[in-house]
C-alpha positions as CSV (number, residue, x, y, z in Angstrom):
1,X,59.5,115.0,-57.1
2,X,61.8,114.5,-59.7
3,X,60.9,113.8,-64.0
4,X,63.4,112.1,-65.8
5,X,64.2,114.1,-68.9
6,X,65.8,112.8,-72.0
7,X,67.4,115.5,-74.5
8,X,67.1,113.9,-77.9
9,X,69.3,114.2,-79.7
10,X,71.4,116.2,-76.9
11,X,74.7,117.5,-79.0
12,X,72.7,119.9,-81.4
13,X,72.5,123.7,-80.4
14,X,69.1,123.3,-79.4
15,X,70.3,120.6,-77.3
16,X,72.6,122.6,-76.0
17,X,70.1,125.2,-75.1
18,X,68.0,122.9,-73.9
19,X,71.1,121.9,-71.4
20,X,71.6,125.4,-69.9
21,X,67.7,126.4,-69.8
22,X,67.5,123.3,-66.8
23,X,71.0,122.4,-65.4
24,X,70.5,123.4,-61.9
25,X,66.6,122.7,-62.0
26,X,65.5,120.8,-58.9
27,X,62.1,119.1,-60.6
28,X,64.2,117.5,-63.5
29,X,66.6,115.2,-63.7
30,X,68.5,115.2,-67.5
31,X,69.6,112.9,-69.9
32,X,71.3,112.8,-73.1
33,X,71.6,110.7,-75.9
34,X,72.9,111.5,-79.4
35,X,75.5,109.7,-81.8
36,X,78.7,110.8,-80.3
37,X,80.8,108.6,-78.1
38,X,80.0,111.2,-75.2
39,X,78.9,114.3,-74.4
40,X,80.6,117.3,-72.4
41,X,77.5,118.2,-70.7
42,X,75.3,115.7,-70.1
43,X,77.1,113.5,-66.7
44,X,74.4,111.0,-68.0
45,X,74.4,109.9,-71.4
46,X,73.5,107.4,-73.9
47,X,75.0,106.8,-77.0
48,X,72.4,106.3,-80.0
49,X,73.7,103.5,-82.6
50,X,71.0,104.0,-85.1
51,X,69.8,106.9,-87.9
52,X,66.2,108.9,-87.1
53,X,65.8,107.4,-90.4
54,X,66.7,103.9,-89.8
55,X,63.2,101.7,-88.7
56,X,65.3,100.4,-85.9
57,X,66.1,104.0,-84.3
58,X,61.9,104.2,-82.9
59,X,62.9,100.4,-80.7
60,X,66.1,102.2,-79.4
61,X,64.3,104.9,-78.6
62,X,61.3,102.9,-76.3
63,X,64.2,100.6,-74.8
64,X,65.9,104.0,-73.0
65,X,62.6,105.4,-72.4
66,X,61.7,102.0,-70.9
67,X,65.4,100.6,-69.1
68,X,65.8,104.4,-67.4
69,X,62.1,104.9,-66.7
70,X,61.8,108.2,-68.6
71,X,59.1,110.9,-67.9
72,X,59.4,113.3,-70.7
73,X,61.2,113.7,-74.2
74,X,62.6,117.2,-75.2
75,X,63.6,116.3,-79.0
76,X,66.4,119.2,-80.4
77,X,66.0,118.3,-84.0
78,X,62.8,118.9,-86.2
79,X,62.7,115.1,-87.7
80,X,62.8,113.8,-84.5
81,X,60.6,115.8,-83.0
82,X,58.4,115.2,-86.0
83,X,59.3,110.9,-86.1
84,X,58.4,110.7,-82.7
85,X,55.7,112.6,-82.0
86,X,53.9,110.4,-84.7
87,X,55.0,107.0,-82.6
88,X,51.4,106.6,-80.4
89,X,53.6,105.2,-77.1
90,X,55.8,108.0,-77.6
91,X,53.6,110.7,-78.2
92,X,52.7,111.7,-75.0
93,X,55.5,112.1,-73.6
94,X,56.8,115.1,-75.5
95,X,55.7,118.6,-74.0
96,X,55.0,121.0,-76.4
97,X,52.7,121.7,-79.2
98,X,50.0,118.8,-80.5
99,X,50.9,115.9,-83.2
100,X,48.3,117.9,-86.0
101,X,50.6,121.4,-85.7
102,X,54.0,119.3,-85.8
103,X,52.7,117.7,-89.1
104,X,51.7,120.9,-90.9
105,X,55.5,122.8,-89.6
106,X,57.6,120.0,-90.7
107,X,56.3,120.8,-94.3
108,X,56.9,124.5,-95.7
109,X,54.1,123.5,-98.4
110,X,51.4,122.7,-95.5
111,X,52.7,125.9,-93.7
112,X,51.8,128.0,-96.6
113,X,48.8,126.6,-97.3
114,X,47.8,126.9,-94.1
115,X,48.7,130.2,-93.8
116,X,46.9,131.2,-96.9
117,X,43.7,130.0,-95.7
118,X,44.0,133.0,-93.1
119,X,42.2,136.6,-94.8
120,X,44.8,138.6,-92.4
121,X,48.1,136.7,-93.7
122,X,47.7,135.3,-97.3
123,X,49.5,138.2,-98.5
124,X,52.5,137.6,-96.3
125,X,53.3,133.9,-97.8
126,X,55.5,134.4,-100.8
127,X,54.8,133.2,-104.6
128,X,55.9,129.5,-104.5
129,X,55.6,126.0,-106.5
130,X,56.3,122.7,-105.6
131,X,58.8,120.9,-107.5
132,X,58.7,117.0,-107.4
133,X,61.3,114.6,-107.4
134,X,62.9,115.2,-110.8
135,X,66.0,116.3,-112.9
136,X,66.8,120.2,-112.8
137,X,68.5,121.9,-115.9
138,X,69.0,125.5,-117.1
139,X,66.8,126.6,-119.7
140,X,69.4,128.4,-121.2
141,X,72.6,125.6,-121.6
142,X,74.0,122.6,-122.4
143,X,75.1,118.7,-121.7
144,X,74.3,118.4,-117.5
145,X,76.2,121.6,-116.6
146,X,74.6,123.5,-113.9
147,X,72.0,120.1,-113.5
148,X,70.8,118.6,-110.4
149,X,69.0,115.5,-109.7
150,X,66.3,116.0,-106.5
151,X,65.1,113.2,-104.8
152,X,62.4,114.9,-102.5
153,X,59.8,117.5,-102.8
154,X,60.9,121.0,-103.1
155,X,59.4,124.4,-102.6
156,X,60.9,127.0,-105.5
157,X,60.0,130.4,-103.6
158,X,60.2,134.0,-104.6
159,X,63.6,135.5,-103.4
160,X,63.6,137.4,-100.7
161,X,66.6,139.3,-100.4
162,X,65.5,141.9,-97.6
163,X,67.0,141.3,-93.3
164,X,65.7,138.6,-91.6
165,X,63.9,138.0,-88.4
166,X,62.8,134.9,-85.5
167,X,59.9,135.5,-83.4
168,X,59.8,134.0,-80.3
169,X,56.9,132.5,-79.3
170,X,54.6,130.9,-76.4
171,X,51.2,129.6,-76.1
172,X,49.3,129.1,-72.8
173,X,47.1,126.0,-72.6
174,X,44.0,128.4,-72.9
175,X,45.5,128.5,-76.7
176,X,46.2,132.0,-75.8
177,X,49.6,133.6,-77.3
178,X,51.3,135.2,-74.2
179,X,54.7,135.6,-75.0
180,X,55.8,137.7,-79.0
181,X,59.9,138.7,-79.4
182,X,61.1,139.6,-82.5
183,X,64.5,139.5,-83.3
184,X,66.8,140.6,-86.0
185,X,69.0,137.8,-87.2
186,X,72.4,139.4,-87.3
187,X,74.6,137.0,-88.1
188,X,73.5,133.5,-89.5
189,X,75.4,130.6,-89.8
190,X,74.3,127.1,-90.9
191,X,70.9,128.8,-90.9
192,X,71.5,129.3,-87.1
193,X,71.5,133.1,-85.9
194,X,75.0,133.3,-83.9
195,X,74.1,137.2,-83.3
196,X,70.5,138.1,-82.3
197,X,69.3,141.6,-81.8
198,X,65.7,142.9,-80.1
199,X,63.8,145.2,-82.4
200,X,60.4,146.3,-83.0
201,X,57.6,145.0,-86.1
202,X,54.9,146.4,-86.5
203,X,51.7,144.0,-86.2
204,X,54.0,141.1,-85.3
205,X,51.5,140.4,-81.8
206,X,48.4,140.2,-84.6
207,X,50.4,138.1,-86.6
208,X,51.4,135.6,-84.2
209,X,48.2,135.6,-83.0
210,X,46.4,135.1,-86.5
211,X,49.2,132.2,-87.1
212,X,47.5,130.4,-83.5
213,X,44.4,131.0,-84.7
214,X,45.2,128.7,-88.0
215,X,47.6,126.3,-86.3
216,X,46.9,125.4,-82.8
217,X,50.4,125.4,-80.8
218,X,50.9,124.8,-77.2
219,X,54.0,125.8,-75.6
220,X,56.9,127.0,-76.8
221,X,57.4,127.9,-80.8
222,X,58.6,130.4,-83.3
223,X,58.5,131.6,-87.0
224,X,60.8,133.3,-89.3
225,X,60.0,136.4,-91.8
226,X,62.2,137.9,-94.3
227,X,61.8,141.2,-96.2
228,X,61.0,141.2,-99.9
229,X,62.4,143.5,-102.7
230,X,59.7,146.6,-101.1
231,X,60.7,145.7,-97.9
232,X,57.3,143.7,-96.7
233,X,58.1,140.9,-94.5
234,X,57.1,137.1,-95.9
235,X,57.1,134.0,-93.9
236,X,60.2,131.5,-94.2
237,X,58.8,128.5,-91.9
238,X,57.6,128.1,-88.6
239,X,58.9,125.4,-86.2
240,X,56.7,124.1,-83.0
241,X,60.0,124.6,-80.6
242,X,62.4,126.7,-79.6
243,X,64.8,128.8,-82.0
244,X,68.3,128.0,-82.0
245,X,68.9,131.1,-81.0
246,X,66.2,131.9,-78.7
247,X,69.0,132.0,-75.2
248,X,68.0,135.7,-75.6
249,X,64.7,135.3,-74.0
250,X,65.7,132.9,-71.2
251,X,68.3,136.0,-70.0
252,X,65.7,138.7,-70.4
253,X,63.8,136.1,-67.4
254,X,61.8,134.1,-69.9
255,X,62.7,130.2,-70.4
256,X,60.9,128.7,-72.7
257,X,62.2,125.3,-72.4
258,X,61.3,125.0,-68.4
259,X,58.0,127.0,-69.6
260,X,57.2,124.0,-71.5
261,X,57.7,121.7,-68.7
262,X,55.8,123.1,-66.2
263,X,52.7,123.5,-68.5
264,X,53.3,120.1,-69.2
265,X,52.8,119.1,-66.0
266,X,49.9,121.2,-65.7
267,X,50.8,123.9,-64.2
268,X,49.7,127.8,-65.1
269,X,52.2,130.4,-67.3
270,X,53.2,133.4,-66.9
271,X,56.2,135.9,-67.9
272,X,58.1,139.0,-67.0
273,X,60.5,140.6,-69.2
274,X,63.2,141.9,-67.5
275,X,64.6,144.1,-70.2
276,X,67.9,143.2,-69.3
277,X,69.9,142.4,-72.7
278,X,69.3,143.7,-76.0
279,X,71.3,141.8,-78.4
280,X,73.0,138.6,-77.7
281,X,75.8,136.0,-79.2
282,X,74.4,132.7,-79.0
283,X,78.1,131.2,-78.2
284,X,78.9,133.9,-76.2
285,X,76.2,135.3,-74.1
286,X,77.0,138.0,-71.5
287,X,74.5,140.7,-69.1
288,X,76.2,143.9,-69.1
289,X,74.9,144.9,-65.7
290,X,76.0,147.6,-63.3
291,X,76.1,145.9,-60.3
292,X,77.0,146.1,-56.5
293,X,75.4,143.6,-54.3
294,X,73.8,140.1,-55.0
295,X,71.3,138.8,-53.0
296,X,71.6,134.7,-53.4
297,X,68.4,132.6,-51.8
298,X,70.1,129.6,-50.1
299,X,67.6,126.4,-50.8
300,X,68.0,125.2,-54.2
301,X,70.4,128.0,-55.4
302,X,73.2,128.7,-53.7
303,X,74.8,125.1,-53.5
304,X,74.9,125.4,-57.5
305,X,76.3,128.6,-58.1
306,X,79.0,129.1,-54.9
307,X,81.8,128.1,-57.0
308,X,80.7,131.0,-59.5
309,X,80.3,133.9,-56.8
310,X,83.9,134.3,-55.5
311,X,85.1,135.3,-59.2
312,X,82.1,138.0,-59.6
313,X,83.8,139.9,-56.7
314,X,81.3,141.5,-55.6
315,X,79.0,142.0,-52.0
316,X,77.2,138.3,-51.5
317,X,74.2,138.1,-49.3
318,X,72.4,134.6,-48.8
319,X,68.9,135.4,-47.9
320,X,66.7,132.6,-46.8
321,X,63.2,131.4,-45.3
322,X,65.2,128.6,-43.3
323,X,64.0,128.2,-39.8
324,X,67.5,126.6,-38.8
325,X,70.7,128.3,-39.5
326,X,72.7,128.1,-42.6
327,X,76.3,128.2,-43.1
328,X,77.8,130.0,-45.7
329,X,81.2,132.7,-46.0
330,X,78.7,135.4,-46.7
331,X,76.1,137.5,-44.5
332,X,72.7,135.7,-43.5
333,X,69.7,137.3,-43.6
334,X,66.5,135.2,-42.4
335,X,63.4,136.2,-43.7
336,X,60.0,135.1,-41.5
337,X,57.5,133.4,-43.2
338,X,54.9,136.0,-43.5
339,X,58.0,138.2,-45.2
340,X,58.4,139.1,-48.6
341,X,61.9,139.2,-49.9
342,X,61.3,142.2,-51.3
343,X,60.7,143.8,-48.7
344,X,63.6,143.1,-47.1
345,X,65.8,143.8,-49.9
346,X,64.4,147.2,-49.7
347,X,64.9,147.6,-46.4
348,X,68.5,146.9,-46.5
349,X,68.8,149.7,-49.5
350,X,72.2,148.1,-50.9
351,X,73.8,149.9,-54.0
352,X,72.7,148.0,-57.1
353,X,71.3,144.8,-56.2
354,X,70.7,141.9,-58.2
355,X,68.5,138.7,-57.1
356,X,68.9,135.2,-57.7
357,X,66.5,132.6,-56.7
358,X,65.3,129.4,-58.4
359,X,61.7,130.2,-57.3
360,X,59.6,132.2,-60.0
361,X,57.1,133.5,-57.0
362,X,60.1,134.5,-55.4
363,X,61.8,136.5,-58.5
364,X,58.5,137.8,-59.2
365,X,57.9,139.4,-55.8
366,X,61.3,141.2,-56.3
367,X,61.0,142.3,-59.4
368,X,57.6,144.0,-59.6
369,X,58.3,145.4,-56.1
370,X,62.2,146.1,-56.3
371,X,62.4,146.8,-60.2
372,X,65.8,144.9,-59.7
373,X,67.3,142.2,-62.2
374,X,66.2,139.0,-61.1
375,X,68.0,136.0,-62.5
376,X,67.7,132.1,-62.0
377,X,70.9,130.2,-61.0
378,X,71.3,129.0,-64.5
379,X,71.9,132.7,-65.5
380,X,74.8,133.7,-63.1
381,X,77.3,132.2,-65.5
382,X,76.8,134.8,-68.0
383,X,76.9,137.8,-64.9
């Protein structure tokens, strides 16, 4: 059975990731909406004619969930992730951490606080104030040069000028934290990391897990730490969703966004790193694999990637649990129902295999028992 899923707004990066984390997967069915007149990757879209801010953007948003019966939101921006998850018809639709944890992220103040109130991580927050909606001048000038009028709340923070870092992060519905990856943020642009790098912190599992304990997520979510003058890492903000740069996991086998979903819908999580890529360009995001054969599982895969496997160039073997014969350019090989893949991968002893298959049992059978990449069809565009 198929969920309608709308992307909210759908043209952010987020969005985009959002896009590329489910485009071939065969339990959703995706739309868009956003402000632009279209969209180059959503076939289905909406255009949005109203502001998150505007009081008449929460009636457009129930008319498309209502006229094109939707199942679940996926919001790609923090304000309206935060506006609509505070709408009670809305609410329940959006997968992902509960309304009380969204509340306390969309505020750096709240985050700190909360924070603070945790023995294990009070030292981490940095030395802050809140500054109320005011007039800002230099101490040390005159007439309004260097002034600046602030309408909103604002936190003045200790500077940090040390690297910075994103961890990845997921929560099981037991409100246990399963998945922790840390990441150097290489290159940042619009406070987006456009190069991401795997690295190692120490303690970063008991942080994450001390954050959980303070604020309850569910699902996918992620916080940010930056290095003081010594060299101690302080907290920036956490979000309750995915980072923007976060494509890094779903090609190392985790994908956050589907993750999401399917403990949504109630179903159990679990994850595999594959090891696969250490650093990544969000824009740009290749495998470097050595690579001979690829083993492609027919139902639900190979009808959405057989215009990419021609240009690889390489061996292509469909493998299948069909009881009727399928018809493809490539080699067949049937596997009987009490047959594991792996097994008769193994058998077959090709030179450097990889596995594609849109089934995690599947992946995670080859895997463990192959020690072979093993990548969902959404990944072979980056082979």
């Amino acid at each position: 059975m198929k969920h309608k899923l709308l992307v909210l707004p759908c043209a952010t990066q987020m969005g985009v990731e959002q896009y590329h984390s489910l485009k071939y997967n065969k339990i959703v069915e995706l739309v868009g909406a956003a402000h632009n007149d279209n969209d180059e990757l959503f076939l289905d879209y909406t255009k949005l004619n109203h502001s998150v801010e505007k009081p008449e953007f929460i009636e457009e948003v129930k008319r498309i969930v209502k006229l094109r019966d939707i199942d679940m939101i996926l919001t790609s921006h923090d304000d309206m992730l935060y506006t609509l998850k505070n709408i009670p018809e809305l609410e329940s639709l959006i997968p992902g951490s509960p309304k009380e944890a969204i509340n306390i992220c969309r505020f750096k103040s709240k985050s700190y606080e909360k924070l603070k109130s945790h023995p294990n991580l009070r030292d981490r927050v940095p030395e802050y104030s809140l500054l109320a909606p005011g007039f800002l001048k230099p101490d040390r000038g005159q007439g309004s040069r260097g002034s600046l009028q602030i309408s909103q709340d604002y936190v003045y923070c200790e500077h940090l000028p040390g690297r910075e870092y994103t961890i990845d992060c997921f929560t099981n519905s037991l409100n246990e934290v399963i998945h922790v990856n840390p990441r150097l943020r290489k290159t940042i642009v619009n406070g987006i990391s456009e190069t991401t790098s795997l690295v190692s912190l120490p303690d970063i599992n008991k942080i994450a897990t001390w954050i959980n304990e303070v604020i309850h997520f569910k699902g996918a979510w992620f916080f940010q730490m930056k290095e003081d003058e010594r060299g101690n890492l302080k907290f920036l903000e956490i979000a309750p969703r995915i980072g923007g740069g976060s494509n890094i996991n779903r090609l190392n086998g985790i994908n956050l966004t589907l993750s999401d979903i399917y403990q949504y819908l109630g179903h159990d999580t679990e994850f595999y790193c594959q090891h696969l890529v250490k650093e990544v360009k969000r824009k740009q995001p290749r495998y470097n694999l050595n690579y001979d054969t690829i083993f492609v599982d027919y139902d639900d895969t190979f009808e959405y990637i057989k215009h990419i496997l021609p240009r690889l160039n390489k061996e292509v073997i469909i493998i299948t649990r069909s009881e009727t014969p399928v018809h493809t350019p490539h080699q067949t090989v049937y596997v009987k129902s009490h047959e594991r893949k792996s097994s008769v991968i193994n058998k077959m002893g090709k030179p450097r295999p990889v596995f594609i298959d849109d089934s995690f049992k599947e992946r995670k059978d080859v895997f463990l028992n192959c020690e072979i990449p093993c990548l969902t069809p959404e990944e072979v565009d980056y082979l």
